[in-house]
N, C-alpha and C positions, 0 to 999 in steps of 0.2 A: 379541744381537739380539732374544731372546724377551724379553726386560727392556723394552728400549725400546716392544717393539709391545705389550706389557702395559701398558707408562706412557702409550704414544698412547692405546690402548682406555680407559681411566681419564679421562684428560683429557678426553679428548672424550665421555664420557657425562657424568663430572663438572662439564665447565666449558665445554661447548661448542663445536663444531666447530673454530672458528679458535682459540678460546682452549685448547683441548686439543692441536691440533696443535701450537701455539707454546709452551706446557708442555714435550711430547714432546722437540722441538727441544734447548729448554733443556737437559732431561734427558739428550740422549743428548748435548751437549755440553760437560757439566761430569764423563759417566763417561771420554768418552775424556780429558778434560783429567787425569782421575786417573789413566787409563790411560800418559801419556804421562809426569807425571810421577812415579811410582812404579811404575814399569816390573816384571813376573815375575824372578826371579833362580830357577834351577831348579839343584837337585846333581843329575847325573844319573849313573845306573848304564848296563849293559848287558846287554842281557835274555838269559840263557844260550845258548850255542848261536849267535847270531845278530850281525848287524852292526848293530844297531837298540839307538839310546842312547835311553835316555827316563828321565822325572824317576822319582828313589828314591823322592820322597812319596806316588807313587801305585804302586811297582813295587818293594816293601821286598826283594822276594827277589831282584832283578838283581845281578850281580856287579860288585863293585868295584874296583879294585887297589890294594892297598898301595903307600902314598904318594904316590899320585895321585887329584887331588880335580878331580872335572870340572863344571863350572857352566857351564849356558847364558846367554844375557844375549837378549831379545828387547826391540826397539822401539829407535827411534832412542834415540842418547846421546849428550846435549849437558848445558851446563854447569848447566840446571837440577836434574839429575837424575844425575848421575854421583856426586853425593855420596851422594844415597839410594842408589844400586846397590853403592858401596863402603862403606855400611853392613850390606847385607845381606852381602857377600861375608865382610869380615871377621870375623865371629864363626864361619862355616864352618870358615875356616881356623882360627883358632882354637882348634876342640873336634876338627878333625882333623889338626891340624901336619901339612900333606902337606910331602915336598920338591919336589912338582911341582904347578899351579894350569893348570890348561887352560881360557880360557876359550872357548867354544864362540858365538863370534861369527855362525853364520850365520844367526839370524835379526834382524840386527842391517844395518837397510838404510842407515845416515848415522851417520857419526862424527865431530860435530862437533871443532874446532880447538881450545878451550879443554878439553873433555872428553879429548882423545886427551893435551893435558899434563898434566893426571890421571893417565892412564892410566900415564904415562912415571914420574910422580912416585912412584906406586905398583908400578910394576914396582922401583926404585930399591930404596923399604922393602922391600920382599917378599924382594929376593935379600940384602939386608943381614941379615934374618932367615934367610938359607939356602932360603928358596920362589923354583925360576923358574916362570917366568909362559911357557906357552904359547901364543900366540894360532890360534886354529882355525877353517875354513868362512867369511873373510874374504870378502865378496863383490868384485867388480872396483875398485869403488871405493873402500871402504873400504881392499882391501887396498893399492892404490896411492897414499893417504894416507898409512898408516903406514910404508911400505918410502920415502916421501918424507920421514918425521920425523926428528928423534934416535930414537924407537922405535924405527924400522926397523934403525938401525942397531945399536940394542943386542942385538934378539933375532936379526937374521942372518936367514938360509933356515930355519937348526936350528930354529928356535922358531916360526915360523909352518908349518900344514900345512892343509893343502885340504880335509880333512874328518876327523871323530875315528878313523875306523878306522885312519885311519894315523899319527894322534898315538899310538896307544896298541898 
């Protein structure tokens, strides 16, 4: 938001009340269109001691667990953008072969219909490679999406849980 009111301030000294506002606009319309479609993918640790998951990049010393790789996923995911999300996930797994992938759905408020066959497709490879796929902090609807899909039924009760402290 300090970005945006920098670029209104700019615009509107540089180019003129309405024309700087309308700049601004522009600007903060093509960050979220970035935002939305190249979405945060976060590994996250847990910070000693406590129930408090937060990202490793910025919390190098949190502790981990072997063989379990925990990734948040925040921002809606739909079919524009589930291919870039499952680019950032797969090379994680990759340099960590967990046998377990939690992904930590709760800031994740719409999961669209083509994206959630993704998801299904990807669970598929994952466990062919020996990786299950946990899903975790499902909000209402999302989670009553997926417990409607083929998904629902591959992972069961066992594999979705309501928040990571009791995934882990």
């Amino acid at each position: 938001e300090f970005c945006w009111a920098c670029a209104a301030f700019a615009g509107v000294v540089l180019l003129g009340t309405l024309r700087g506002i309308l700049a601004a606009i522009v600007f903060s319309l093509a960050s979220m269109g970035h935002q939305t479609f190249d979405p945060p993918v976060y590994v996250l640790g847990r910070q000693r001691g406590t129930h408090v998951f937060r990202p490793l990049s910025e919390n190098e010393d949190d502790e981990t667990f072997p063989g379990l790789l925990i990734m948040r996923l925040e921002h809606r995911i739909f079919f524009a953008n589930a291919e870039q999300i499952g680019d950032k996930i797969r090379p994680e797994i990759a340099a960590q072969q967990p046998r377990v992938l939690a992904l930590d759905l709760s800031g994740v408020p719409d999961l669209e219909y083509t994206a959630l066959n993704m998801l299904t497709k990807a669970e598929k490879r994952q466990h062919d490679r020996g990786v299950i796929i946990w899903l975790v902090g499902l909000n209402p609807d999302v989670l009553a999406m997926v417990q409607r899909s083929p998904l629902g039924e591959i992972l069961g009760h066992e594999r979705m849980f309501p928040n990571l402290e009791l995934a882990v």
